[in-house]
C-alpha positions as CSV (number, residue, x, y, z in Angstrom):
1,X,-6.5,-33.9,11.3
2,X,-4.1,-32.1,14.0
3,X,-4.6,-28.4,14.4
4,X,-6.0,-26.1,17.1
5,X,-9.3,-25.1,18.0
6,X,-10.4,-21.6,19.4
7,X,-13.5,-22.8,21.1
8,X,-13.8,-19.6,22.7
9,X,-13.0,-15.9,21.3
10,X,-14.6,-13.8,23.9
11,X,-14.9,-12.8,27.5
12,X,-17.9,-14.2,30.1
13,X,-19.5,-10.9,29.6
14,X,-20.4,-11.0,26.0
15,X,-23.5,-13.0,24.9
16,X,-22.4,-14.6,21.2
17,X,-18.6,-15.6,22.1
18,X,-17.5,-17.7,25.2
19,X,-14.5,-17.4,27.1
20,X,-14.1,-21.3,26.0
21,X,-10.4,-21.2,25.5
22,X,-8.0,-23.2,23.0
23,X,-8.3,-26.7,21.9
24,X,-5.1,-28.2,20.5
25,X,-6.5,-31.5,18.6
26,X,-3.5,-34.2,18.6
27,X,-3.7,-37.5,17.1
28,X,-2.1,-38.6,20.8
29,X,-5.1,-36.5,22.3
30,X,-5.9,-33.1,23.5
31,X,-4.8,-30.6,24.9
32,X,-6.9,-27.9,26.4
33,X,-5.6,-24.2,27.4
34,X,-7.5,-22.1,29.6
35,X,-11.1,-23.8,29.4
36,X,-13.6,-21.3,30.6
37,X,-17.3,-20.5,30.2
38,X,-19.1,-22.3,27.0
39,X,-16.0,-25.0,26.7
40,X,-17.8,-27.9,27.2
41,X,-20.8,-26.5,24.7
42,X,-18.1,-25.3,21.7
43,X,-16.3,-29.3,22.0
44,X,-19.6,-30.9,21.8
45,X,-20.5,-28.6,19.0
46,X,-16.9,-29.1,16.9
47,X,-17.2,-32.9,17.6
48,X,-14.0,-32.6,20.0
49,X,-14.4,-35.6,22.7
50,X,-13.0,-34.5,26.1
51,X,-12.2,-37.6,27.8
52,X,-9.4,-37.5,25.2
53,X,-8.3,-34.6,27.1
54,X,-4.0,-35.1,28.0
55,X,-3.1,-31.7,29.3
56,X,-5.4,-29.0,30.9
57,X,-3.6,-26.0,31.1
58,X,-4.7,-22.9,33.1
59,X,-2.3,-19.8,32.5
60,X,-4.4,-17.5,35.1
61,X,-6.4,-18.0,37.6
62,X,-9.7,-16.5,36.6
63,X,-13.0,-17.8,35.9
64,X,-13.0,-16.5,31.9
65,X,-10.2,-18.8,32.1
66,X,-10.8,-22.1,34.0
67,X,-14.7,-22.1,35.2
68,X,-14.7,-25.7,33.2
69,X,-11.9,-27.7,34.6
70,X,-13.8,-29.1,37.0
71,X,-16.3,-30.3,35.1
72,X,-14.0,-31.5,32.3
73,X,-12.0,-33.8,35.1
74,X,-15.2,-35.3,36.1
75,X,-15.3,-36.4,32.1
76,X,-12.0,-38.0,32.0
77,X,-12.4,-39.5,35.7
78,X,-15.4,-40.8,34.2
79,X,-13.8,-42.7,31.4
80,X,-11.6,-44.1,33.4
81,X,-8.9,-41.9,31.6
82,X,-5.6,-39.9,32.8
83,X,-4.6,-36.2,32.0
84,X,-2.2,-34.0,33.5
85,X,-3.2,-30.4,34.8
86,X,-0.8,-27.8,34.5
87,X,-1.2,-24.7,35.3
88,X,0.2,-21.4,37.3
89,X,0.8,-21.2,41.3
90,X,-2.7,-18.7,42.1
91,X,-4.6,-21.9,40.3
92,X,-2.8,-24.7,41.5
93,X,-2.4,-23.8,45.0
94,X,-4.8,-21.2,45.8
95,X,-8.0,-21.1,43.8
96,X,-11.6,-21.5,45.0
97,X,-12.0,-22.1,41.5
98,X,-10.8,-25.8,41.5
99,X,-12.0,-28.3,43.9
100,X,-10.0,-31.3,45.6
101,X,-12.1,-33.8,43.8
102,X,-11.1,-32.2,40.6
103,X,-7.9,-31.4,41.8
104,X,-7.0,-35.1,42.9
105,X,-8.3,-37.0,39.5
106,X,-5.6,-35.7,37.6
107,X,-2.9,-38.2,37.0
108,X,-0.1,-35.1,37.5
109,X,-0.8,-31.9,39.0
110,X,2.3,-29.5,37.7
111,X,3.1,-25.4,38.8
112,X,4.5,-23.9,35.7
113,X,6.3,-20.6,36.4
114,X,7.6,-17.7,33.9
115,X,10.7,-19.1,32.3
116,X,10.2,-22.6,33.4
117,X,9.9,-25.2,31.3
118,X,8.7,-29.2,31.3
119,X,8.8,-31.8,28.7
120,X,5.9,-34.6,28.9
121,X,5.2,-37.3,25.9
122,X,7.5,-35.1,23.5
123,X,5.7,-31.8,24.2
124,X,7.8,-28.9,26.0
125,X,5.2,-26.7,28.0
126,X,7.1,-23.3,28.3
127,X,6.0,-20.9,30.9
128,X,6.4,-17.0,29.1
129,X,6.1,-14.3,31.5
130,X,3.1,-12.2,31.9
131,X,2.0,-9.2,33.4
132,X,-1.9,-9.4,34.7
133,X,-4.1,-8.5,37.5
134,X,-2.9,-11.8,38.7
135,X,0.5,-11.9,39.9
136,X,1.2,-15.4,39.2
137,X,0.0,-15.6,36.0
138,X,1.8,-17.2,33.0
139,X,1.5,-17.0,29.1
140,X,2.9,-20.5,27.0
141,X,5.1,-21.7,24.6
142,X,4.2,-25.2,23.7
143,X,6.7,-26.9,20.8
144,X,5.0,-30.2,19.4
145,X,7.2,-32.4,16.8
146,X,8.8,-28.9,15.5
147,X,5.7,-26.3,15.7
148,X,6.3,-23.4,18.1
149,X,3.0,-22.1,19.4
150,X,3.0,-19.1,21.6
151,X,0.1,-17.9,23.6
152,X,0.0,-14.5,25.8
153,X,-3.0,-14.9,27.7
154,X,-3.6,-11.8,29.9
155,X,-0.9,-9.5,29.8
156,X,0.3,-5.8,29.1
157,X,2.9,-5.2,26.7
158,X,6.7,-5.0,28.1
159,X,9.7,-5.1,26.0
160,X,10.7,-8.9,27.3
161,X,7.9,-10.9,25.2
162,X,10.0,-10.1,22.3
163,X,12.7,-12.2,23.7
164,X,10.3,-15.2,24.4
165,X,7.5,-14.7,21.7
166,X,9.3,-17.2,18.8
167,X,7.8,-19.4,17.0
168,X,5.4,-19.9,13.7
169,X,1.8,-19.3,15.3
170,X,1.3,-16.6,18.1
171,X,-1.9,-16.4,19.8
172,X,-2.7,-13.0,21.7
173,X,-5.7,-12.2,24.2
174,X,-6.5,-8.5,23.1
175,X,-8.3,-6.2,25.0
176,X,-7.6,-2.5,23.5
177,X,-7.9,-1.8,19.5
178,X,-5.4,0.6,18.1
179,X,-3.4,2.2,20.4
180,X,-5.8,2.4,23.0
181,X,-3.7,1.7,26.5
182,X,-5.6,0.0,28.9
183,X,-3.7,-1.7,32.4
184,X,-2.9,-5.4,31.7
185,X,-4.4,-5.6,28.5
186,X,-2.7,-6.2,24.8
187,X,-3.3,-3.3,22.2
188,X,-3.4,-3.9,18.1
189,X,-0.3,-1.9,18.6
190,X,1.5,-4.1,20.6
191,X,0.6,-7.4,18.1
192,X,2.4,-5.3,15.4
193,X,5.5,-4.5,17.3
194,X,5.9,-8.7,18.1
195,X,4.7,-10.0,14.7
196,X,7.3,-7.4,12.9
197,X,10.0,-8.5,15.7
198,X,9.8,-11.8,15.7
199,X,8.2,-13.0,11.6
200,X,5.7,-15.7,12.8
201,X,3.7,-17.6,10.6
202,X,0.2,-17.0,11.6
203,X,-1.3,-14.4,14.2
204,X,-4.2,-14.9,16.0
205,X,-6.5,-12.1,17.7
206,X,-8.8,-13.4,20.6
207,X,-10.3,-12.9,23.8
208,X,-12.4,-9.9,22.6
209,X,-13.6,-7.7,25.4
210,X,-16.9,-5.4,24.3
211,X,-15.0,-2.6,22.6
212,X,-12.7,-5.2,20.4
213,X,-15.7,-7.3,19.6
214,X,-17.1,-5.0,17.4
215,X,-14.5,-4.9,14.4
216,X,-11.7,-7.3,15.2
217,X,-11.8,-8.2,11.4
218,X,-10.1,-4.2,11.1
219,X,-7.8,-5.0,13.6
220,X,-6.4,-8.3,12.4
221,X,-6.3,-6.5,8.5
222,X,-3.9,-3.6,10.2
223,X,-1.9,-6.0,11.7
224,X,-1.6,-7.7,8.2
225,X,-1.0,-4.9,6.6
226,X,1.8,-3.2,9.4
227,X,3.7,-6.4,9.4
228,X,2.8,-8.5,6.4
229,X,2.2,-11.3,8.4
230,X,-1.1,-13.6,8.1
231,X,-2.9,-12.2,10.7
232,X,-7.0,-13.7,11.6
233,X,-9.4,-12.5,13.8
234,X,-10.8,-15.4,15.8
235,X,-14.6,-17.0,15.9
236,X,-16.3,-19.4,17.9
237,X,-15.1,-23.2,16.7
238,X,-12.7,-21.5,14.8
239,X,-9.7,-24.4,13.3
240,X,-6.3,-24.0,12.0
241,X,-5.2,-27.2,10.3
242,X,-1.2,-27.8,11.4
243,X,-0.5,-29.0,8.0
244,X,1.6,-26.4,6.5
245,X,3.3,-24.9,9.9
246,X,3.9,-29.1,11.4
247,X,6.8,-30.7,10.8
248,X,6.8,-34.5,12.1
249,X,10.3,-35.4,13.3
């Protein structure tokens, strides 16, 4: 069955929900998106194998959001299998967080920028623009046999993610309930503006800091209710079968 897993819906200082990331679970493979603390625990315990793993993507260079690559290559290494990492410049290039032996397993090691976008076994990997404590942070756009995906990782609200937030499911990293303003960090507020722009499908809330954690279930039902879109508030191992948003071409 082909759908995504939100392996983690938390941040690294929470005790109940990891910062494990997104699994997208392909009959070709997998593809992982921001892998960080517990991702390696949440696949075992969803029955996800990684040395299917095809893409690794890392969107910002932070330890909530890649503190398992390394590991994860050693798997596929292991197996004598190949996988692609893709990921922003402060990763790729710059990080303490990803070691030269990880670094040199990978059968392609890709930069993906804001606005730039690559096409590999019939998936485009979009870069959307983002605006973290990070400067070369990236959200993504991934479009896989005629699903559009989007994904904001870390990122305040500015008016250009309407432009580049289109698709059927949107993904956002919260950080701030209501209207609550906090630097770099998505609001409820700001879900509501881009559902009601843009009409996806599904929304998903996740990345709870330790304020949101407490009643994301409120959060997701005003963002339902503001925009009449099908909005969830993410768990832990969480899935979201493809079947009525995937169109096979």
């Amino acid at each position: 069955m082909e759908g995504l897993y939100i392996l983690g819906s938390g941040r690294r200082q929470l005790i109940h929900r990891f910062s494990a990331g997104i699994a997208i679970k392909l009959d070709s493979g997998i593809i992982l998106i921001d892998p960080g603390v517990g991702t390696l625990v949440r696949a075992s315990q969803v029955g996800l194998n990684l040395s299917d793993t095809k893409f690794i993507v890392v969107t910002k260079n932070s330890y909530n959001h890649c503190s398992d690559v390394n590991a994860i290559a050693d798997i596929i290494a292991s197996a004598g299998k190949k996988c692609s990492l893709i990921g922003c410049d402060a990763f790729i290039n710059k990080s303490s967080l990803l070691t030269d032996e990880a670094k040199n397993s990978f059968d392609k090691v890709i930069v993906l920028k804001p606005e730039q976008e690559i096409t590999l076994d019939n998936i485009r990997f979009s870069g959307l623009p983002a605006k973290s404590n990070e400067e070369s942070s990236i959200g993504l756009k991934l479009e896989i046999f005629g699903l559009r995906l989007c994904y904001s990782s870390d990122t305040e609200y500015f008016d250009e993610l309407l432009r580049f937030f289109k698709g059927e499911i949107f993904i956002f990293n919260v950080g701030a309930y209501g209207k609550k303003y906090v630097k770099h960090e998505l609001n409820t507020e700001d879900v509501i503006r881009i559902s009601k722009e843009n009409h996806p499908k599904l929304v998903i809330l996740t990345h709870f800091d330790k304020d949101y954690e407490r009643n994301p279930i409120y959060e997701a039902r005003d963002v339902n209710q503001a925009t009449g879109v099908q909005c969830v508030a993410a768990n832990d191992g969480m899935f979201v079968d493809f079947g009525m948003y995937l169109k096979k071409v």
